[in-house]
C-alpha positions in Angstrom: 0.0 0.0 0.0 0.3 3.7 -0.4 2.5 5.2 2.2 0.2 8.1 3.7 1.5 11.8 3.7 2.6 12.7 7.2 1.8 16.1 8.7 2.6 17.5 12.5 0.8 20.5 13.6 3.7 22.0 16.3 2.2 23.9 18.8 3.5 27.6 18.7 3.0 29.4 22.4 2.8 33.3 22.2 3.9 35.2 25.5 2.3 38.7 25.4 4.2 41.6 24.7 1.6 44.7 24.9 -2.2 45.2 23.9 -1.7 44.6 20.9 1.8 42.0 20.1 2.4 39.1 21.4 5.6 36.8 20.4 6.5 33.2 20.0 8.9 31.0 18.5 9.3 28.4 15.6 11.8 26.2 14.9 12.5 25.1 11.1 13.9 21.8 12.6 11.5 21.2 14.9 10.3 17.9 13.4 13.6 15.2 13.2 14.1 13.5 9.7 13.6 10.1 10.3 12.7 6.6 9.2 9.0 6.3 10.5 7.8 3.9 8.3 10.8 1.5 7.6 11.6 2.2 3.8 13.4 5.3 3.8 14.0 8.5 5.9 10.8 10.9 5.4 12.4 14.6 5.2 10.5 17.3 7.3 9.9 20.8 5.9 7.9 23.6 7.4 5.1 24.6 5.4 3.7 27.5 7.4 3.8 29.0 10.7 -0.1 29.6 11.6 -2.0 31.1 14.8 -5.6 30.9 15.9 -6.6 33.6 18.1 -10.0 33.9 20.0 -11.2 37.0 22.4 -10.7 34.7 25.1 -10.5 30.6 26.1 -14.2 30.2 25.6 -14.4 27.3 23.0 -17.4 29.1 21.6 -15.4 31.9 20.6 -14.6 32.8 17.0 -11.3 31.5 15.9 -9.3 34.0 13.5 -7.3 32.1 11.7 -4.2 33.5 9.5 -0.7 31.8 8.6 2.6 32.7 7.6 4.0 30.7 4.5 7.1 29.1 5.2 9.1 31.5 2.1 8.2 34.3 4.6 9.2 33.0 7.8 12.9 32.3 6.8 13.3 35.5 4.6 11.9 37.3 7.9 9.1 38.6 6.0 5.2 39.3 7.2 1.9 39.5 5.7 -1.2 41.0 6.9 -4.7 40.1 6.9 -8.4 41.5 7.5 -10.9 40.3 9.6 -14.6 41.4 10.0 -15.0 42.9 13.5 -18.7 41.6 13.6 -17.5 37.8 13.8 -15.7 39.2 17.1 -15.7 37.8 19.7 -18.2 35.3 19.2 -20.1 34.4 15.2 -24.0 33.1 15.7 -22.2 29.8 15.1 -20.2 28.7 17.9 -16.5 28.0 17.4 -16.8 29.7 13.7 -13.6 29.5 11.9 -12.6 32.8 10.1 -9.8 32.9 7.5 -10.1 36.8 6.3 -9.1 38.2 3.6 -6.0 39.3 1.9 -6.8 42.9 1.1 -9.9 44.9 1.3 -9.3 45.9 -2.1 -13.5 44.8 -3.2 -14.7 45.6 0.4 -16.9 49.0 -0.3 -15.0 52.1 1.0 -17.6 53.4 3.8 -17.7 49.4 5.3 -13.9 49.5 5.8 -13.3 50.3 9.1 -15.5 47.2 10.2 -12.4 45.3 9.8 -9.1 44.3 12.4 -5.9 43.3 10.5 -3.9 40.8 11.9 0.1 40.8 10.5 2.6 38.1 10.7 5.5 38.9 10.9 9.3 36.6 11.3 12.3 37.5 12.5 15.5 35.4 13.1 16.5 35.4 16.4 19.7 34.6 17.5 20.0 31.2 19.8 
């Protein structure tokens, strides 16, 4: 048989920095190569670095969801996104999942400022 793609979602933890940044670290290497399935050694590569943030711990909450792609993190690049403020803190579905959206660009002018932005942004750090 087919030898199933693997995947590993790493936890990242973010330590607060002020009101409005918060920090954390990821490691490129995280994941060891290894042989997992007994035919060969399976090579790990991160893909993206990617955070969920809610208002608070309630599970009902609305989790914003945005990621960094891997390109960015290691050339210490950063991306923004935009999220609609009504979905905050909580959608009328619990534990809605919002991805945003790149730009506002086809959002009408005057409904704007209903939106939060999120960036991501990567540093290296030295160890």
């Amino acid at each position: 048989g087919a030898i199933p793609r693997i995947t590993s979602n790493e936890p990242i933890t973010l330590k607060k920095g002020s009101d409005t940044e918060y920090s954390g670290v990821v490691y490129l290497d995280q994941i060891v190569d290894e042989d997992y399935f007994g035919r060969a050694v399976c090579h790990w590569a991160l893909a993206e670095a990617r955070v969920v943030l809610k208002a608070t711990g309630d599970e009902a909450n609305t989790r914003f969801i945005f990621g960094l792609p891997a390109e960015k993190v290691i050339a210490g690049g950063q991306e923004t996104r935009y999220f609609w403020s009504g979905y905050y803190p909580r959608a009328k579905m619990d534990a809605f999942r919002d991805l945003g959206y790149a730009s506002l660009d086809k959002v009408p002018a005057d409904k704007r400022d209903e939106f939060f932005s999120i960036t991501l942004s990567a540093k290296e750090i030295a160890s």
